[in-house]
Z-matrix of the N, CA and C atoms (Angstrom, degrees):
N
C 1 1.456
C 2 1.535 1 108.74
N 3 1.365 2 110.47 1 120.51
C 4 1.641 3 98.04 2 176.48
C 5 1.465 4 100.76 3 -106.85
N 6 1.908 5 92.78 4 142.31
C 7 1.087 6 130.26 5 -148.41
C 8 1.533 7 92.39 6 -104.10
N 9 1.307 8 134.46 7 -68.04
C 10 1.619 9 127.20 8 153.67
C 11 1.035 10 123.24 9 -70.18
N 12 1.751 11 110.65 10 167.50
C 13 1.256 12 137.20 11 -172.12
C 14 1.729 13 107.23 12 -99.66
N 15 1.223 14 127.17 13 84.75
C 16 1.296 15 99.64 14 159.48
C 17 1.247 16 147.55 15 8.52
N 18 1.356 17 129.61 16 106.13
C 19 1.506 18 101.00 17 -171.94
C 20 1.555 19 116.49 18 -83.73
N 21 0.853 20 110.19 19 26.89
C 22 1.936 21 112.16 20 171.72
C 23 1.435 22 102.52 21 -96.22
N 24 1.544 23 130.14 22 -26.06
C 25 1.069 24 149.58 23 167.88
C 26 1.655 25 105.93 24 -34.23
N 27 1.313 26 98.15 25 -62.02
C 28 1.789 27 112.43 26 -174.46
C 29 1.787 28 95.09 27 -87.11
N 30 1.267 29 121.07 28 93.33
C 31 1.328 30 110.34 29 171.44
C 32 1.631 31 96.98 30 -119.10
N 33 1.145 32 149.89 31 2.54
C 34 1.686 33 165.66 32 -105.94
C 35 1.705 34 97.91 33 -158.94
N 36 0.550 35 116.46 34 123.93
C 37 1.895 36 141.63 35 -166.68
C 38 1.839 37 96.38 36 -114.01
N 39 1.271 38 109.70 37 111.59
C 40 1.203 39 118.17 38 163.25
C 41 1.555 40 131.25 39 -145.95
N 42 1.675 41 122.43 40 146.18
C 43 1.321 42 102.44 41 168.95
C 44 1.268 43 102.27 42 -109.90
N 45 1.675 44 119.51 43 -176.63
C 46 1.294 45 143.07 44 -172.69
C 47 1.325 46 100.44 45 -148.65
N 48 1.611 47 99.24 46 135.61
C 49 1.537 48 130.45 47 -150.36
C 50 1.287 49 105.28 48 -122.74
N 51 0.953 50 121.78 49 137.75
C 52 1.956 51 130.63 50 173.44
C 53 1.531 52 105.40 51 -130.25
N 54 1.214 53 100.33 52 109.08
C 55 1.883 54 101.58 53 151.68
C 56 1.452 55 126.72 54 -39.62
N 57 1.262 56 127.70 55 97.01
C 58 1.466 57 126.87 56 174.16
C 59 1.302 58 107.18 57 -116.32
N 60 1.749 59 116.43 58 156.76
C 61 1.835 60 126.63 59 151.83
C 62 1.600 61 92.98 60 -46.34
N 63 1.738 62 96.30 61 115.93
C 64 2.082 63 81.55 62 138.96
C 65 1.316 64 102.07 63 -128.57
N 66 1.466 65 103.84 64 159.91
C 67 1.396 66 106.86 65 176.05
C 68 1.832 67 123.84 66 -96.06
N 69 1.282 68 98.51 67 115.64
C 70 1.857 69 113.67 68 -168.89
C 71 1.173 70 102.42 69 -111.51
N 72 1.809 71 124.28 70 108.21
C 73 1.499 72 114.29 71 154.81
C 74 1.728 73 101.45 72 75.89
N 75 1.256 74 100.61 73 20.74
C 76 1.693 75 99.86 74 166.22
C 77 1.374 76 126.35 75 94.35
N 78 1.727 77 96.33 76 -22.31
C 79 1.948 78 101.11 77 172.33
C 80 1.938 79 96.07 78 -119.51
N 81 1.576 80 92.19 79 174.77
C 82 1.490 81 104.28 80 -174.91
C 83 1.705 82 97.61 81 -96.53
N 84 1.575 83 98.19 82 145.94
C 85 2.000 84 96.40 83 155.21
C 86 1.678 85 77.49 84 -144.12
N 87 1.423 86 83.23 85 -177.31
C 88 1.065 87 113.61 86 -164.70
C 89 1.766 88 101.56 87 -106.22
N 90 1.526 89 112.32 88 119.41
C 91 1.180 90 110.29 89 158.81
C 92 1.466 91 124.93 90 -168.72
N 93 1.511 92 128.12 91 166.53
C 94 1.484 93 136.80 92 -132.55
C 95 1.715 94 90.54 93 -68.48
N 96 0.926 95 128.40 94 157.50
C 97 1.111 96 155.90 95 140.28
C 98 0.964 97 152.25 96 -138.13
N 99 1.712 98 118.29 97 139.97
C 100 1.791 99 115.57 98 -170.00
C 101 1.441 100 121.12 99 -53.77
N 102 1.320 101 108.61 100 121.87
C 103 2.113 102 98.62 101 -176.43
C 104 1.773 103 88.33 102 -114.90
N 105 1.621 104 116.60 103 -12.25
C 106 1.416 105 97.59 104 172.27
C 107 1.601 106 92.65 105 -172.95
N 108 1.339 107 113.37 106 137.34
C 109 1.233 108 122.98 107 -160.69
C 110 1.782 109 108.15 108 -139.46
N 111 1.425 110 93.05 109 145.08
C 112 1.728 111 91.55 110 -169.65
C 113 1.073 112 122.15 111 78.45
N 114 1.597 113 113.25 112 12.05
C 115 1.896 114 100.71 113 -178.72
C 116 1.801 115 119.60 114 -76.99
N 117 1.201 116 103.31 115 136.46
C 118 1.067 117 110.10 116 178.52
C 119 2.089 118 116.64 117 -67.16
N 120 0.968 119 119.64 118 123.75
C 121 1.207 120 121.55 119 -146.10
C 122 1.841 121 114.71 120 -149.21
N 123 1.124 122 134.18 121 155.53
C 124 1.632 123 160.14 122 -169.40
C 125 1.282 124 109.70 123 -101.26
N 126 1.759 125 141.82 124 73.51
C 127 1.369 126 111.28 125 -168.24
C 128 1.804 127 90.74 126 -89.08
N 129 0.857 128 141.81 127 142.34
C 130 1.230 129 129.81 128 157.39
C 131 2.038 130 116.56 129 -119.27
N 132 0.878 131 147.55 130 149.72
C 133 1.232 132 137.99 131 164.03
C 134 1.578 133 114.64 132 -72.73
N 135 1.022 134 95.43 133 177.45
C 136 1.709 135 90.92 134 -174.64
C 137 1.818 136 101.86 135 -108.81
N 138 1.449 137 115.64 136 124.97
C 139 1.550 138 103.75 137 162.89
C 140 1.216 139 140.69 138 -25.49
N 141 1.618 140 138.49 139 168.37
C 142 0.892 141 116.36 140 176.23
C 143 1.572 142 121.47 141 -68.83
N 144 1.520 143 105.14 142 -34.65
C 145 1.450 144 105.72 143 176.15
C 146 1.216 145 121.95 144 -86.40
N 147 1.280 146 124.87 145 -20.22
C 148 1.525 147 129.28 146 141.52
C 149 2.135 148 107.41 147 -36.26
N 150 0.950 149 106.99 148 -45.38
C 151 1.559 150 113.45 149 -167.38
C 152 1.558 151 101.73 150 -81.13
N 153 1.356 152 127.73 151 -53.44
C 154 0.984 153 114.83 152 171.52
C 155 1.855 154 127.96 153 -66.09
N 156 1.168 155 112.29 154 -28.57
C 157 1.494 156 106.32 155 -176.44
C 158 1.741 157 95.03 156 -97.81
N 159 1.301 158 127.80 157 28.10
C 160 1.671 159 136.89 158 138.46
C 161 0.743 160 112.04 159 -81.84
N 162 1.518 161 141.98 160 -12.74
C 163 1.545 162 158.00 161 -130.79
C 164 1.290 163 117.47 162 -0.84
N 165 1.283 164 111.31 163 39.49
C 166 1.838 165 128.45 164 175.61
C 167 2.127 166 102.20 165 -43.34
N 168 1.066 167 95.99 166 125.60
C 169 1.256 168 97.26 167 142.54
C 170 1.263 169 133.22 168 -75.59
N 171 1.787 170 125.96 169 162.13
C 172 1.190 171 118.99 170 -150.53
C 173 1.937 172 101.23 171 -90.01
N 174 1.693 173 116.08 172 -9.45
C 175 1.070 174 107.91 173 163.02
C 176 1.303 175 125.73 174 -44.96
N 177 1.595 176 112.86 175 -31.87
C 178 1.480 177 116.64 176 -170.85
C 179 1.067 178 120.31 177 -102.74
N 180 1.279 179 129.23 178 164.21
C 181 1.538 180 136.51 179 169.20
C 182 1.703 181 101.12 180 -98.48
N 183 0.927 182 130.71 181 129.84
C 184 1.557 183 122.55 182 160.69
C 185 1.430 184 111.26 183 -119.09
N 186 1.481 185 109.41 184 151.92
C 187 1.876 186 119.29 185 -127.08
C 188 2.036 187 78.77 186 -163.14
N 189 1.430 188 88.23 187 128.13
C 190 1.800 189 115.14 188 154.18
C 191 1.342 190 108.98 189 -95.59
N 192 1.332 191 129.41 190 104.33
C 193 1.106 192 138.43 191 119.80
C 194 1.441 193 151.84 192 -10.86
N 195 1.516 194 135.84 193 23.81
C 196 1.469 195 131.16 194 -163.70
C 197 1.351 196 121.32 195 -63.96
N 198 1.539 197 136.68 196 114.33
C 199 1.417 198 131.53 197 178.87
C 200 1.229 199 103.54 198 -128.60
N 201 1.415 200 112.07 199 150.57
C 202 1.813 201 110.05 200 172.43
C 203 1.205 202 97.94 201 -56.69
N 204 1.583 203 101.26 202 170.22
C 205 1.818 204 100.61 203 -178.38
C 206 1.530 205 114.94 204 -98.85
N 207 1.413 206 106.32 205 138.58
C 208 1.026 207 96.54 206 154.06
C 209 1.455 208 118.34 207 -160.31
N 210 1.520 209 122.76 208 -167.21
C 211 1.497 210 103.80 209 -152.70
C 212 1.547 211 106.44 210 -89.47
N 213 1.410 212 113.80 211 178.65
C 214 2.067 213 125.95 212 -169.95
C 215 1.005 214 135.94 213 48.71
N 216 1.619 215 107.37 214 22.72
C 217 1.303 216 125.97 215 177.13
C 218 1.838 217 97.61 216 -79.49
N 219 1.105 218 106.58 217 142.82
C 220 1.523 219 107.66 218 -165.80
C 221 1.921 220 97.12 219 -160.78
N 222 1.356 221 100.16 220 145.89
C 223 1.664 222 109.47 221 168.59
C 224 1.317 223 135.01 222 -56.07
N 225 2.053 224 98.88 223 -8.82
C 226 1.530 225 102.64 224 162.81
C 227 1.340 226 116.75 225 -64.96
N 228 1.130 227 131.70 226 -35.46
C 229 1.544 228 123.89 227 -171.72
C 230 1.054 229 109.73 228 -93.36
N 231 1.861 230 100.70 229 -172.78
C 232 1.136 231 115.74 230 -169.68
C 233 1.494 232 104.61 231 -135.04
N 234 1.421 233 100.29 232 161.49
C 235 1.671 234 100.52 233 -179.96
C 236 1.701 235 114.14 234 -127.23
N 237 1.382 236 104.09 235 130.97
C 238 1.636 237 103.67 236 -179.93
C 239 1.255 238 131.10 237 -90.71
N 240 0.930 239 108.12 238 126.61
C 241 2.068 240 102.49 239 -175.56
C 242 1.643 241 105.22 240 -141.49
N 243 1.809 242 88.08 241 100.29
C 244 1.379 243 102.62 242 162.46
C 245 1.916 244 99.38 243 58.40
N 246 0.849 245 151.38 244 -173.83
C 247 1.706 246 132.02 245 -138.27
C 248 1.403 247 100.99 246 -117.59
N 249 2.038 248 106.39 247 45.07
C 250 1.525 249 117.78 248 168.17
C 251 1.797 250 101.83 249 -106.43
N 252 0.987 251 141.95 250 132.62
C 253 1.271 252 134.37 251 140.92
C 254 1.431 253 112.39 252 -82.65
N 255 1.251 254 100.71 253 152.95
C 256 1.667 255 126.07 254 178.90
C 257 1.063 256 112.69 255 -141.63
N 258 1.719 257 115.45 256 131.90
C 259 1.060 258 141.43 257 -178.84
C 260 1.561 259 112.29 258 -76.44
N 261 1.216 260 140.61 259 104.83
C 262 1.983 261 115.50 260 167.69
C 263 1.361 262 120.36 261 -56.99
N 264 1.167 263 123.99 262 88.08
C 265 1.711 264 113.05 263 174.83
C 266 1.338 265 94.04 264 -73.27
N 267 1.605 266 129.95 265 130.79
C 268 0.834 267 139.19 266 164.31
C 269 1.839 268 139.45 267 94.40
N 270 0.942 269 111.26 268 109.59
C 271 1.566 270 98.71 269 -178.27
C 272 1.680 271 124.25 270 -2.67
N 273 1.187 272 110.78 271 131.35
C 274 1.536 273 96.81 272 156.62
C 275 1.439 274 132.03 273 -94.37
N 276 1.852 275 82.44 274 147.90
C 277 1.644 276 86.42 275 -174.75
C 278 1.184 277 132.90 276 -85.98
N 279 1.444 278 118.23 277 129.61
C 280 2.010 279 104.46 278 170.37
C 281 1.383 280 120.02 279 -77.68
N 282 0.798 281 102.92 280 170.78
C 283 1.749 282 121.90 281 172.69
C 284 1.182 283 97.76 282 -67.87
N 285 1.603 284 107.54 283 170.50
C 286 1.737 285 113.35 284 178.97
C 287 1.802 286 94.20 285 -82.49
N 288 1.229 287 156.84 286 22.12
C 289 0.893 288 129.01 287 130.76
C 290 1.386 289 138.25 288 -99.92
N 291 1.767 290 100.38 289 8.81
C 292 1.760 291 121.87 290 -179.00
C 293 1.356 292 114.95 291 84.75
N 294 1.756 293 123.15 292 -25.58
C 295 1.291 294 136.42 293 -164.74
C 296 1.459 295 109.02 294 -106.19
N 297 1.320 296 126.53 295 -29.68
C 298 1.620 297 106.28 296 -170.83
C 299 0.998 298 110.89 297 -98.81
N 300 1.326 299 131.09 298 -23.04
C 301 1.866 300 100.34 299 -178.81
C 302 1.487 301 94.64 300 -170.66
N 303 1.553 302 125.92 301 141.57
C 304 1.379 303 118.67 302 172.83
C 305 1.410 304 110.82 303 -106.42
N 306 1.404 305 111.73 304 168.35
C 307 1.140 306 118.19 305 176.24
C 308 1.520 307 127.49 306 -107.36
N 309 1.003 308 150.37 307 84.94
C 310 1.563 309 154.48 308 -159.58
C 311 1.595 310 106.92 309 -93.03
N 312 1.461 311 100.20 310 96.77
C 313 1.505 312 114.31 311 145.73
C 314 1.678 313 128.70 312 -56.14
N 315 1.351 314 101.18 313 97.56
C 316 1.419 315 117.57 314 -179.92
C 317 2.219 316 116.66 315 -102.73
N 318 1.726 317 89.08 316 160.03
C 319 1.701 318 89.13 317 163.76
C 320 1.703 319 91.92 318 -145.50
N 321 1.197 320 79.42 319 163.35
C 322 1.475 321 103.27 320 160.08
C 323 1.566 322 108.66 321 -116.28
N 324 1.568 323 95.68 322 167.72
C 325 1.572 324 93.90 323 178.88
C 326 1.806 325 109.32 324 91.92
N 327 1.090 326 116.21 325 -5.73
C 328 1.644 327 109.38 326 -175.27
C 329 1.467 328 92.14 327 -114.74
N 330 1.112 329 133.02 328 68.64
C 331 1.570 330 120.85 329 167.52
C 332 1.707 331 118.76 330 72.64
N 333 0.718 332 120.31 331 166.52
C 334 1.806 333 131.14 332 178.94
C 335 1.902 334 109.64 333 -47.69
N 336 1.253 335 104.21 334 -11.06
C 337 1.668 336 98.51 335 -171.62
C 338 1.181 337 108.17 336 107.27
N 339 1.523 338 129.04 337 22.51
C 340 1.331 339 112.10 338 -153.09
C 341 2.013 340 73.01 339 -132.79
């Protein structure tokens, strides 16, 4: 069972974005912000039969995600790679030991991530 990731594995540069209040000009909106930037990262696409038994529509692209792990990564955000946004459909996953690296099921094609 391998327990690490190669590091040639992570050759993919990405950040991850969280919707927060900021305050502009005295009122709050709502907009993306860096919660972690520069991560070294796995974008891979998903096969075709990987893609179909996701049951993606063809609006979307659906995309594996690999990042070392770490904690508050959550399906609210979004992650940027190079001038793709990605949506997380879905919890992220840990590794079988919970600690080295999760996996984030992403699409494109559904709006900004929001």
């Amino acid at each position: 069972m391998l327990t690490e990731k190669p590091a040639g594995d992570f050759r993919h540069v990405v950040t991850v974005q969280d919707q927060q209040r900021v305050l502009v000009d005295g009122e709050y909106e709502l907009q993306w912000v860096d919660v972690a930037k520069d991560i070294a990262a796995s974008v891979v696409p998903l096969s075709g039969k990987d893609f179909i038994a996701a049951q993606a529509t063809q609006s979307q692209m659906t995309t594996r995600i690999v990042i070392r792990w770490r904690p508050g990564i959550t399906s609210r955000m979004r992650v940027l790679h190079g001038t793709e946004v990605y949506s997380i459909v879905g919890p992220p996953l840990p590794d079988d030991t919970g600690r080295r690296w999760l996996t984030l099921m992403c699409a494109t094609g559904v709006g900004d991530g929001s």
